[in-house]
C-alpha positions in Angstrom: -136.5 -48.1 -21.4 -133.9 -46.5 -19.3 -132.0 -44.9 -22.7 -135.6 -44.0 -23.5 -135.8 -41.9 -20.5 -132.3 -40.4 -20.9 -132.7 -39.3 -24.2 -136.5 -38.1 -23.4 -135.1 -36.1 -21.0 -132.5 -34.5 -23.5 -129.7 -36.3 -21.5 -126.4 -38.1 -22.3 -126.2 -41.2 -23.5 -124.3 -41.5 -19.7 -127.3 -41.1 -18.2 -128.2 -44.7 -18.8 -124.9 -45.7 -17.5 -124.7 -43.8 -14.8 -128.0 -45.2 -13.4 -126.8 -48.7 -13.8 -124.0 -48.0 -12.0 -126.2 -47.2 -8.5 -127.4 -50.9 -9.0 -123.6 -51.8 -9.7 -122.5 -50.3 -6.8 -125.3 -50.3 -4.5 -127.3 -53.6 -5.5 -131.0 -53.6 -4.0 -130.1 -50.8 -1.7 -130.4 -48.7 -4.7 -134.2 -49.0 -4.1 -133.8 -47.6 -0.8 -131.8 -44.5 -1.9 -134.1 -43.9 -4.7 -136.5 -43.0 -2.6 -134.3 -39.4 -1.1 -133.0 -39.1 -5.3 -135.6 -38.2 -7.9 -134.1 -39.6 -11.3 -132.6 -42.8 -8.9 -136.3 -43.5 -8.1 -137.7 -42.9 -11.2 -135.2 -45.4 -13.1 -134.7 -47.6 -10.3 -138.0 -50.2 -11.2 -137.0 -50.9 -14.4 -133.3 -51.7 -13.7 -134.3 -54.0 -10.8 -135.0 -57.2 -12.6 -131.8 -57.3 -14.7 -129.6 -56.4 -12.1 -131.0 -60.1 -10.5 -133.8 -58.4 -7.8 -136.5 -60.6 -7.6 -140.4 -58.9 -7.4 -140.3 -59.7 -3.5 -136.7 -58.6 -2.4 -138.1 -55.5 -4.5 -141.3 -55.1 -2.7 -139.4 -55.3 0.6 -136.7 -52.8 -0.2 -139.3 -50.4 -1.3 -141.7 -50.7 1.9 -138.3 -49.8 3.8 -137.5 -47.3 1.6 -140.5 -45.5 1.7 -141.1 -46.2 5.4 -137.4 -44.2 6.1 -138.8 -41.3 3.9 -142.4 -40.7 5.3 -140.1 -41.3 9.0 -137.3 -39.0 7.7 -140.2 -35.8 6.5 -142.3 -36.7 9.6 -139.8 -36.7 12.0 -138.9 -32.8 10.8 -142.0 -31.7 10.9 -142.4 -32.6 14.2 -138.9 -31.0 15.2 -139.4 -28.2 13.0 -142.9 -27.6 13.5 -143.0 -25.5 17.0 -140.0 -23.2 15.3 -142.5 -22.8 12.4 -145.5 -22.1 13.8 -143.2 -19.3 16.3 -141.6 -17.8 13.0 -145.0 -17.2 11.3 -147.0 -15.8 14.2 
């Protein structure tokens, strides 16, 4: 599925390599950072199971994932969002 992707996408044929290699280096955290990397997320489901993450230790890594995010893009709006709201008016 992944080389699917890659080639879809008119990548290499590293493309498929390269996104193994989060889960090589990373492990399950990979599903963590996936969340702040576009292509990492989007290849990170499917690379899961082989790389030995269970369905559960996947569903936890991905609440935490996307509970830094939504805390990460909140957390700037609210530090950003006087300076905005000065800037515009």
């Amino acid at each position: 599925m992944v080389r699917a992707f890659c080639r879809w996408t008119l990548n290499s044929e590293l493309c498929a390599r390269r996104t193994a290699d989060w889960f090589d280096r990373y492990g399950a955290l990979t599903i963590v950072l996936g969340r702040f990397f576009a292509g990492v997320r989007l290849l990170a489901w499917p690379l899961a199971r082989p790389h030995g993450v269970g369905y559960p230790t996947f569903l936890l890594f991905d609440v935490i994932g996307s509970l830094l995010w939504s805390s990460v893009w909140v957390g700037l709006g609210w530090f950003l969002g006087e300076q905005a709201l000065d800037a515009g008016g």
